[in-house]
C-alpha positions as CSV (number, residue, x, y, z in Angstrom):
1,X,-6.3,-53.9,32.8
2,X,-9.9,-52.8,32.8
3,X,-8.7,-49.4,34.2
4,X,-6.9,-49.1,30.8
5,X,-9.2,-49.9,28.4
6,X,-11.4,-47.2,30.6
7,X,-9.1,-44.7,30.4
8,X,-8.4,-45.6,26.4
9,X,-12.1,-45.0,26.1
10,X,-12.3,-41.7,27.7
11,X,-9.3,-40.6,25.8
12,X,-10.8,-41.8,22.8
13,X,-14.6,-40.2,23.2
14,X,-12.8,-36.6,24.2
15,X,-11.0,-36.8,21.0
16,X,-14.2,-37.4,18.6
17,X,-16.5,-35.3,20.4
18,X,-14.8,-32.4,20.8
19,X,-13.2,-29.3,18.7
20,X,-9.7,-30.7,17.3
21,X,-7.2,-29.0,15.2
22,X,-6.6,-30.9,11.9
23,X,-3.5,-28.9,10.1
24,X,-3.1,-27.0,7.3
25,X,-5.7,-26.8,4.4
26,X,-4.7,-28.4,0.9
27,X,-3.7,-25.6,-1.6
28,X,-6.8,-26.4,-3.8
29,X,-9.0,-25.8,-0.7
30,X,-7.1,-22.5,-0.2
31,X,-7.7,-21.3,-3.9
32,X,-11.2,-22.2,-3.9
33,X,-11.7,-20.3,-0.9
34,X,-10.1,-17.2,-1.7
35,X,-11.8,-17.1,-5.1
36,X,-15.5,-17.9,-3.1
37,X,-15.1,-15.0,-1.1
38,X,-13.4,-12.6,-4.1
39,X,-16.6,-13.3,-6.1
40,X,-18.7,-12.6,-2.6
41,X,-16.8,-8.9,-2.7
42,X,-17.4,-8.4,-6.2
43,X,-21.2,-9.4,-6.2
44,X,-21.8,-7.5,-2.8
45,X,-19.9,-4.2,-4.9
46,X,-21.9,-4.9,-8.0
47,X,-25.2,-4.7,-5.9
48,X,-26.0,-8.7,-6.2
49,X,-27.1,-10.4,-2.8
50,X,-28.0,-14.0,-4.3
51,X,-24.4,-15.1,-4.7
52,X,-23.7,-13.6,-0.8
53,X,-27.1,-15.5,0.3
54,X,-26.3,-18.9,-1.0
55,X,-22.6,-18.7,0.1
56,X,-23.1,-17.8,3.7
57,X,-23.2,-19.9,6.5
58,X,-26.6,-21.3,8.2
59,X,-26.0,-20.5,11.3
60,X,-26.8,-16.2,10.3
61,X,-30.4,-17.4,9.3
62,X,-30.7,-18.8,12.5
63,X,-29.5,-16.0,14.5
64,X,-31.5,-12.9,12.2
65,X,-34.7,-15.7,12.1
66,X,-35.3,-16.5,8.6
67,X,-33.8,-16.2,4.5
68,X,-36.4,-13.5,4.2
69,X,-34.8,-11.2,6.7
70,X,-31.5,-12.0,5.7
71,X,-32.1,-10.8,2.3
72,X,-33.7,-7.8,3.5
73,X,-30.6,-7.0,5.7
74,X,-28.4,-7.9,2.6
75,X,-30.8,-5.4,0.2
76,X,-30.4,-2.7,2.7
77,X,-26.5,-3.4,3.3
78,X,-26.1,-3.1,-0.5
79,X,-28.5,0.2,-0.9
80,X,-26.3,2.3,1.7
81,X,-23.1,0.7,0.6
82,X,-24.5,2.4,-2.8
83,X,-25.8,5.1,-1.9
84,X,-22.3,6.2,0.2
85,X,-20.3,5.1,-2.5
86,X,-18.4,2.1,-1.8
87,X,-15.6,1.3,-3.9
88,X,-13.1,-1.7,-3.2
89,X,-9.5,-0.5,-3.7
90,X,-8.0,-3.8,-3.1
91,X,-8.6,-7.0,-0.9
92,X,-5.8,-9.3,-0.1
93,X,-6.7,-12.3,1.2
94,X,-4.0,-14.5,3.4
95,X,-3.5,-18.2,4.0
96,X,-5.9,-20.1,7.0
97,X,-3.4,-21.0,9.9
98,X,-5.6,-24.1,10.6
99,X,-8.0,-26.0,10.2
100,X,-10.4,-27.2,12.8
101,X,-12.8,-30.0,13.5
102,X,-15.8,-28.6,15.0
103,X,-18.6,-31.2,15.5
104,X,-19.7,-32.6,12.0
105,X,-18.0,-29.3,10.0
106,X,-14.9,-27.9,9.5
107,X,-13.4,-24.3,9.8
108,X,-10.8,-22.1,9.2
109,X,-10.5,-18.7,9.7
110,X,-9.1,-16.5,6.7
111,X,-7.0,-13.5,7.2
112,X,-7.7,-10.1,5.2
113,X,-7.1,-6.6,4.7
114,X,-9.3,-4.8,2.6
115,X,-8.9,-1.2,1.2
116,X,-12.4,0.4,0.3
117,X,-13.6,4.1,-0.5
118,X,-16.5,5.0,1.4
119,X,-18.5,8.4,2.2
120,X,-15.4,10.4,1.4
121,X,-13.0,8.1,3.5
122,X,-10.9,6.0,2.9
123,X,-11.0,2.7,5.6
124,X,-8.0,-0.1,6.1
125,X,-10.2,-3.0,7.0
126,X,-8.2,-5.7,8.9
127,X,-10.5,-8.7,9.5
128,X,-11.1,-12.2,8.9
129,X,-13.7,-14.4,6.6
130,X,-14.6,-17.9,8.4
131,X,-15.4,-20.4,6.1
132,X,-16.9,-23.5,7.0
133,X,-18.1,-26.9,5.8
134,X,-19.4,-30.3,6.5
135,X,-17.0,-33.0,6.9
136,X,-16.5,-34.9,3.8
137,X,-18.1,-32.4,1.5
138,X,-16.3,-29.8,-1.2
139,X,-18.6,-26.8,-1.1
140,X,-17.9,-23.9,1.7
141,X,-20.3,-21.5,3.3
142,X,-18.6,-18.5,4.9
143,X,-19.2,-15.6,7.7
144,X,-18.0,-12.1,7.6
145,X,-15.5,-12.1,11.0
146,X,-16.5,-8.1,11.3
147,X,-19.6,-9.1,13.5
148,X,-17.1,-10.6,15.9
149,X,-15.1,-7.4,16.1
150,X,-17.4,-6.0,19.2
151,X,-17.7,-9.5,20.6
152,X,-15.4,-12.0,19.9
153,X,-17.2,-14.7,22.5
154,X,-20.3,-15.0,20.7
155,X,-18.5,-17.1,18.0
156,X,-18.8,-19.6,20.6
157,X,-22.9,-19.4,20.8
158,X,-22.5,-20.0,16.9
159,X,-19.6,-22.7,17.0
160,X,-20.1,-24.1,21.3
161,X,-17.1,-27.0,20.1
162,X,-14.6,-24.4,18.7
163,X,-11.6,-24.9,20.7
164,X,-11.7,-22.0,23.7
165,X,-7.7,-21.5,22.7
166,X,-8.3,-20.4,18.9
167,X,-6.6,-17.5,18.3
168,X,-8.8,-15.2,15.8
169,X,-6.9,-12.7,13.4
170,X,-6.5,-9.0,14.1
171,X,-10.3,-7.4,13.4
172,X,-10.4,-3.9,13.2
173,X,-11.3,-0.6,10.6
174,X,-8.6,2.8,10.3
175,X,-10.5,5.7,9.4
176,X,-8.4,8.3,6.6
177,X,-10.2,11.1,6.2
178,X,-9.7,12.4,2.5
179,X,-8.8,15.9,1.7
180,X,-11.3,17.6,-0.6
């Protein structure tokens, strides 16, 4: 009997403390989400960083050291994106397979494919946004997936109770070359 109730216990204290997959996000989580990141596009197109800074995750503070930097690396992002040109054609964003319990937050990983002009080229951007969230709470913070795309495993030095299984969405840039 004791044995059990052990073994109850242990299954019990896995369950809570690890990463779990919780299903499929509501459809009002979806829209907010995909309209977040559409208005993250347009400010980071339009040259405004505020909106990108207050919308992303924590856990890029951390790793660049401070806000201050951030917004530096944000400024400079925006200045060469402007200074090359960059144009968003389109940007379709899919539905979140899952949702997953990850500690005290929650997080979903959102398929894209983006279409931008960019130097005199024209890039197919397949990638994902992660958005993320404290348990209980309506407001989401997000991270680009393109700093995963040269190593994947360092989502799990951001996120160390993300299940090791999760599947991530395709992440990668074609190149066209346009004629002149």
């Amino acid at each position: 009997m004791k044995s059990n109730i052990l073994i109850i216990i242990i299954i019990l204290v896995s369950f809570f403390t690890c990463g779990c997959y919780s299903g499929p996000l509501s459809k009002k989580d979806v829209a907010l989400i995909h309209k977040d990141i559409n208005h993250m596009y347009e400010a980071f197109e339009n040259g405004d960083f505020s909106l990108i800074l207050n919308n992303t995750h924590d856990s890029i503070l951390k790793l660049v050291g401070s806000k201050q930097i951030f917004e530096k690396m944000l400024d400079r992002a925006i200045e060469q994106a402007k200074s090359n040109g960059l144009k968003y054609i389109n940007n379709k964003l899919y539905q979140p397979d899952n949702l997953y319990i990850v500690g005290k937050e929650e997080i979903c990983f959102i398929p894209r494919v983006s279409t931008l002009k960019i130097d005199g080229k024209t890039v197919t951007r397949k990638g994902f946004m992660i958005a993320i969230r404290k348990k209980g709470e309506s407001k989401w913070k997000y991270l680009d997936g393109a700093g995963f795309k040269q190593n994947p495993n360092s989502l799990w030095l951001i996120f160390p109770k993300l299940p090791r299984d999760v599947k991530l969405p395709e992440n990668y840039d074609k190149i066209h070359y346009d004629e002149r």
